[in-house]
C-alpha positions as a printed NumPy array, in Angstrom:
array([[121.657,  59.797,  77.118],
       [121.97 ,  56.337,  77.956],
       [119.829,  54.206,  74.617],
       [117.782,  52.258,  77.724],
       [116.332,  55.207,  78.282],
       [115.7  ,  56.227,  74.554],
       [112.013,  55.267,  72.604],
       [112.755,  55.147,  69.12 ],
       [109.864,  55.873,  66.464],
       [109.635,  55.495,  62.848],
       [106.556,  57.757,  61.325],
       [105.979,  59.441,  57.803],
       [109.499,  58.839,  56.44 ],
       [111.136,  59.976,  59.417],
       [113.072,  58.286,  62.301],
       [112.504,  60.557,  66.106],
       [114.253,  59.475,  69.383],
       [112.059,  60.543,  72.742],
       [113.01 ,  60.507,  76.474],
       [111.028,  57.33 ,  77.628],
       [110.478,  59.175,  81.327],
       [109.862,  62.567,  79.908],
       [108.588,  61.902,  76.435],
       [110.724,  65.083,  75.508],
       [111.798,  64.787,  71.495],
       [115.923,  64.228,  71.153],
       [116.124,  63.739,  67.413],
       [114.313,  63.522,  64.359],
       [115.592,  62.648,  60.81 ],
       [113.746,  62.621,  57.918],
       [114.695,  59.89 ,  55.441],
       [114.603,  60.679,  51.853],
       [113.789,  57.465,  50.266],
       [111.934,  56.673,  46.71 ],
       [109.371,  58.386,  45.577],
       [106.961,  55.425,  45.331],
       [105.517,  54.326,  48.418],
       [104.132,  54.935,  51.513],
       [104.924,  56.601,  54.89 ],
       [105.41 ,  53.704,  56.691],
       [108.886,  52.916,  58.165],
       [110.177,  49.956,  59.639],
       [113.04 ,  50.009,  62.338],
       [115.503,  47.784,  64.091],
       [118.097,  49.341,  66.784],
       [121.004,  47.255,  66.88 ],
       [123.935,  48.203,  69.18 ],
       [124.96 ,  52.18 ,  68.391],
       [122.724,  52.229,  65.161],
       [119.519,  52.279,  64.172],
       [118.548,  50.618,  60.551],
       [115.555,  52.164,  58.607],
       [113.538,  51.082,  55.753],
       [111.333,  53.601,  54.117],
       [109.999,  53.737,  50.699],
       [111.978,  51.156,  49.391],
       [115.178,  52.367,  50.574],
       [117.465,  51.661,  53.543],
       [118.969,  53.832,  56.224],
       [121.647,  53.383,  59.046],
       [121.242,  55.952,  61.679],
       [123.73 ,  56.991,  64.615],
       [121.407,  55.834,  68.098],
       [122.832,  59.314,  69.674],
       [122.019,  62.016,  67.004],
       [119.771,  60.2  ,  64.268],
       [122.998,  61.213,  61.353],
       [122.571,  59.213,  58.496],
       [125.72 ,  57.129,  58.151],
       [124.51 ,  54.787,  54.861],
       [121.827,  54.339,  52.847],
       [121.244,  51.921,  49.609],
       [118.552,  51.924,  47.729],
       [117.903,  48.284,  47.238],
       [117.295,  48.361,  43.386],
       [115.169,  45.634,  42.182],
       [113.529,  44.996,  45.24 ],
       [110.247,  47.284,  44.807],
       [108.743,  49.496,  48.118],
       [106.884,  47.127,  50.041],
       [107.086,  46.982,  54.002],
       [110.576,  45.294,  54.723],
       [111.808,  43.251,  57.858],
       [114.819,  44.056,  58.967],
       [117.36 ,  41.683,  61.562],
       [120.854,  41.774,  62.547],
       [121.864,  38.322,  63.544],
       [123.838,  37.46 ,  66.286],
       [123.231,  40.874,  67.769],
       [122.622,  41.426,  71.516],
       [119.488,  43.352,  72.497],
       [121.276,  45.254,  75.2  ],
       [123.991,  47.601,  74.939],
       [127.327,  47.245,  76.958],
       [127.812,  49.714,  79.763],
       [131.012,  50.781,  77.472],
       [128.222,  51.468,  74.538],
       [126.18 ,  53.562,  76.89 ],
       [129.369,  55.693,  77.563],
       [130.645,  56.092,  74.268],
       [126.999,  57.205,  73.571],
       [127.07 ,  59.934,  76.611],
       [130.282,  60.84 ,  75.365],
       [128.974,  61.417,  72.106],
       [126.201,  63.722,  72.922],
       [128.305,  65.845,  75.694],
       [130.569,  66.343,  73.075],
       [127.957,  67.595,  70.288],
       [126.22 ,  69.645,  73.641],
       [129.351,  71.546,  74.37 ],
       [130.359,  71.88 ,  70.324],
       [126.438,  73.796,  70.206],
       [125.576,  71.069,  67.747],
       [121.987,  70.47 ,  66.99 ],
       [119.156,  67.612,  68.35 ],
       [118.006,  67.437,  64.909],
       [119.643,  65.566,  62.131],
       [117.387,  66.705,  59.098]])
């Protein structure tokens, strides 16, 4: 699916991808972060990745299937809300970017590989 037409939500420790026309769910991953905390999570999509910060730890999703590439726990720095910025990122993805991510999910379709990453 091309990511302009993906809504990306951060809720109770988990990251979800929707259709924006249909509303229909793509992905959800639930982030295992500290136990200290909240539920709230803060998000940034950045190119082909999504960042997440939840319970005092951070995440870097794939933007196609919600797999957790990274996380670090940020020791020292406590479970408060964090902001999160890339600079000298673009906001848009590249047509190329929006293939590579079509690609992507044809290839996980036609493998019978799952919409959720949990």
């Amino acid at each position: 699916m091309n990511p302009s037409q993906m809504l990306i939500v951060g809720a109770k420790n988990s990251v979800s991808a929707f259709n924006r026309m249909s509303g229909s769910l793509l992905w959800t991953t639930q982030l295992k972060g500290g136990m200290v905390g909240g539920e709230f999570v803060t998000l940034h999509v950045d190119g082909l990745q999504v960042f997440a910060h939840a319970r005092g730890e951070l995440f870097c999703l794939e933007l196609s299937t919600g797999r957790i590439l990274w996380s670090n726990p940020l020791k020292g720095l406590g479970y408060g809300i964090a902001t999160l910025a890339t600079p000298g990122s673009t906001p848009n993805l590249t047509a190329a970017q929006a293939q590579v991510i079509a690609a992507q999910q044809a290839a996980a379709a036609s493998s019978g590989g799952s919409a959720s990453a949990m």
